[in-house]
C-alpha positions as CSV (number, residue, x, y, z in Angstrom):
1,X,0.5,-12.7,15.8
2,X,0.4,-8.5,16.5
3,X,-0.2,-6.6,13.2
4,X,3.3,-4.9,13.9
5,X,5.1,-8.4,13.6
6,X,3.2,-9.1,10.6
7,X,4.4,-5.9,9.0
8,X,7.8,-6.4,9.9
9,X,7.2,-10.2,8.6
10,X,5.5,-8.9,5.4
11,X,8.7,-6.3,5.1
12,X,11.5,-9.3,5.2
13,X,9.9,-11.8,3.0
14,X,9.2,-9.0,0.6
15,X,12.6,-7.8,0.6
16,X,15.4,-9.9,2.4
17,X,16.6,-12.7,0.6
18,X,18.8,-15.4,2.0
19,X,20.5,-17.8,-0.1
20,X,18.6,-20.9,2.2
21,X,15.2,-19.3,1.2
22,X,16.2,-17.6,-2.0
23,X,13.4,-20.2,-3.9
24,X,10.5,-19.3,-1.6
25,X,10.6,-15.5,-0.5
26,X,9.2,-13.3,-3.0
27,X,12.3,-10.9,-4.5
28,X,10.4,-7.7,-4.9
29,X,11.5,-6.3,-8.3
30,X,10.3,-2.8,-9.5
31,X,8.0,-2.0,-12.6
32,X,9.8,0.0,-15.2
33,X,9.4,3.2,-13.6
34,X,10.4,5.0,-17.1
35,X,6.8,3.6,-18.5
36,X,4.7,5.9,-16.0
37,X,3.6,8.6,-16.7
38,X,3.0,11.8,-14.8
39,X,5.7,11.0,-11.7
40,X,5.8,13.7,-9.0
41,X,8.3,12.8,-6.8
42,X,9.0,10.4,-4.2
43,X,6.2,9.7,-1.8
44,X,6.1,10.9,1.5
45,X,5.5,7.5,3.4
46,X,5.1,8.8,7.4
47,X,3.5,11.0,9.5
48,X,6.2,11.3,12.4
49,X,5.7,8.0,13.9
50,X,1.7,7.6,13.6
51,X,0.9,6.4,10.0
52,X,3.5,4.7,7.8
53,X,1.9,4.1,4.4
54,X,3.1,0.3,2.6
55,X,4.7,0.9,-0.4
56,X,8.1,1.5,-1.9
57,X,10.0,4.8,-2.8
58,X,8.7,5.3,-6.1
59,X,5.0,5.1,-7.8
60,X,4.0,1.5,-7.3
61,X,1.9,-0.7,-9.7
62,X,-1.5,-2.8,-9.6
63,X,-3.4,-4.5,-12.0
64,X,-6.4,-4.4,-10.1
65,X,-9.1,-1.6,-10.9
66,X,-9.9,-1.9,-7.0
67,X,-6.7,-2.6,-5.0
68,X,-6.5,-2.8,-1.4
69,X,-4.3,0.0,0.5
70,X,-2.6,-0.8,3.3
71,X,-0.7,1.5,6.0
72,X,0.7,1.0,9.9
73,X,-0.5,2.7,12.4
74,X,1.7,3.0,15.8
75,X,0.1,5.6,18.1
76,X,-3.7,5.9,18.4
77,X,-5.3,8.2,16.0
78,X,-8.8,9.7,16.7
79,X,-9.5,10.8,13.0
80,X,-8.0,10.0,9.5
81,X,-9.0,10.5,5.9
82,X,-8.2,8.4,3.1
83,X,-8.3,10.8,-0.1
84,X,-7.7,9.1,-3.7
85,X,-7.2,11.8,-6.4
86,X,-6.5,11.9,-10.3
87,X,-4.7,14.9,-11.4
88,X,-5.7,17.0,-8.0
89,X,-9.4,15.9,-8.9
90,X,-10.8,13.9,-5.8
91,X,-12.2,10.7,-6.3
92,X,-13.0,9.4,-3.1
93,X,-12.4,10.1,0.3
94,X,-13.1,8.3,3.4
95,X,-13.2,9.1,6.8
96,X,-11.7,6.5,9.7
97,X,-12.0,7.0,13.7
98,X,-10.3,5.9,16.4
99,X,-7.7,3.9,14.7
100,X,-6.0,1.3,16.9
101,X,-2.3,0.2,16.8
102,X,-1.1,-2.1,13.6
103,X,-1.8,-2.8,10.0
104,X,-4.8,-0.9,8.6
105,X,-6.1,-1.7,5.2
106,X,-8.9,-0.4,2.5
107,X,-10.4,-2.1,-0.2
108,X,-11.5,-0.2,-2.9
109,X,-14.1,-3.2,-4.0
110,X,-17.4,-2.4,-2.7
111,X,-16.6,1.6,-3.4
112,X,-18.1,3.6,-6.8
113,X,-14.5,4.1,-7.6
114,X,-12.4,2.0,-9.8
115,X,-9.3,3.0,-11.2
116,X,-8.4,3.4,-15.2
117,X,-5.3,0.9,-16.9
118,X,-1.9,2.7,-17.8
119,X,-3.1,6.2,-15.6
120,X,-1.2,7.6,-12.5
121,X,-3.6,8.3,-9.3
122,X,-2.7,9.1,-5.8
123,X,-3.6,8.3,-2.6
124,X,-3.5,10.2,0.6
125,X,-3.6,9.5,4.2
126,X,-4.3,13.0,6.2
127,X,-4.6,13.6,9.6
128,X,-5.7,16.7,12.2
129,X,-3.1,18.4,13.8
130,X,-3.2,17.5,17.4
131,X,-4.9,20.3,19.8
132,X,-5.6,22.8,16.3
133,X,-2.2,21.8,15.1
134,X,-1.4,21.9,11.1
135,X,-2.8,18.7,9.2
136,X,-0.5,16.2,8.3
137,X,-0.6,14.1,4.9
138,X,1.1,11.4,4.1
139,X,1.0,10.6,0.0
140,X,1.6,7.7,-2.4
141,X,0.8,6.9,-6.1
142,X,-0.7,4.1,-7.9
143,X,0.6,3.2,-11.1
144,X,-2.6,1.1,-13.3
145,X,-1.0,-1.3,-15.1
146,X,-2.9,-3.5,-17.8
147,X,-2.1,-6.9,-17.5
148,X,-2.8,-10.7,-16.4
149,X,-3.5,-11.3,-12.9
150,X,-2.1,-13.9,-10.8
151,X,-2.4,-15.3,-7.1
152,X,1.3,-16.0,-7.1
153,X,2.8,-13.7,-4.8
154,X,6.1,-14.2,-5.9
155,X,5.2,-13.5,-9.7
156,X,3.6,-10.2,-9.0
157,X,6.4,-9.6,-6.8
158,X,8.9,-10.1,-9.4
159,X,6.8,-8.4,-11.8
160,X,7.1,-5.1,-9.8
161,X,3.3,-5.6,-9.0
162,X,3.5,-4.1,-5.2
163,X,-0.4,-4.0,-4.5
164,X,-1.1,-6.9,-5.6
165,X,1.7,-9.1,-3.8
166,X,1.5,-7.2,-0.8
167,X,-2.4,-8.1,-1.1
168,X,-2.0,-11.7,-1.5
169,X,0.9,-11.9,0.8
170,X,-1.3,-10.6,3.5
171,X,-4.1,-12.5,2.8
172,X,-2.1,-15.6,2.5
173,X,-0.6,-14.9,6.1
174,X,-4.2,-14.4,7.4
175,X,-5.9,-17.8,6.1
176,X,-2.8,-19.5,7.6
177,X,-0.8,-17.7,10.3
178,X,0.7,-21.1,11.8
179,X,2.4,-21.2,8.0
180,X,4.7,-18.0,8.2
């Protein structure tokens, strides 16, 4: 399966909902966006048509102190940087080359950083302007919610838990593509 059908697969299980499947596609339900503190806005989810970053339209929510990130890619880029910032204050930042075409996706396990319950960070996707062009960023933000965990995709996705289901999901679809 090519990461862009997955993507569009991971898009209509997360949010499409017919009454024939309405018991086994996760409904994606939003965490109380009133309880989160410090919101700036909507992201900015897309560089033109080169990065798209996976997450809603408002500050989404994990439980996990090191979530995975996950973002489309749909033109080859030479040079990206990942940037994860608290308040403006950087916290990590990772350089990617030559990205290929489809999903992309960063773990934060394995990294010094781990991210702090019931705080608001960011994360930034940046890339060169072509031939000395002006940089482009796309941003997001991470909502760290305290909490129990679950493997049940369609309990975190109810739960307004967007990393997390969008993490199992995808790691559901990879142990067992011949399932979706």
């Amino acid at each position: 399966m090519s990461w862009i059908a997955l993507i569009v697969l991971l898009f209509i299980i997360l949010f499409v909902s017919s009454p024939s499947r309405a018991e086994e596609a996760p409904l994606y339900i939003p965490a109380d966006a009133a309880a989160m503190e410090n919101q700036r806005g909507d992201p900015q989810r897309a560089i033109g048509s080169k990065i798209t970053l996976l997450v809603p339209e408002h500050p989404s929510v994990t439980l996990q102190s090191q979530p995975t990130l996950y973002w489309q890619v749909s033109a080859p880029i030479k040079k990206a940087t990942l940037i994860i910032s608290e308040n403006g204050q950087e916290l990590l930042r990772k350089q990617f080359t030559d990205l290929k075409l489809g999903l992309q996706q960063f773990s934060l396990q394995g990294n010094s950083i781990k991210l702090a319950p019931n705080k608001t960070y960011q994360w930034a996707i940046q890339v060169p302007g072509e031939q000395g062009g002006a940089e482009s960023t796309v941003r997001a933000q991470i909502w760290v919610q305290s909490g129990a965990d679950s493997a049940n995709v369609n309990e975190l996705a109810r739960r307004g838990i967007w990393y997390d289901a969008l993490d199992v999901l995808s790691r559901q679809i990879t142990a067992k593509p011949e399932s979706v």
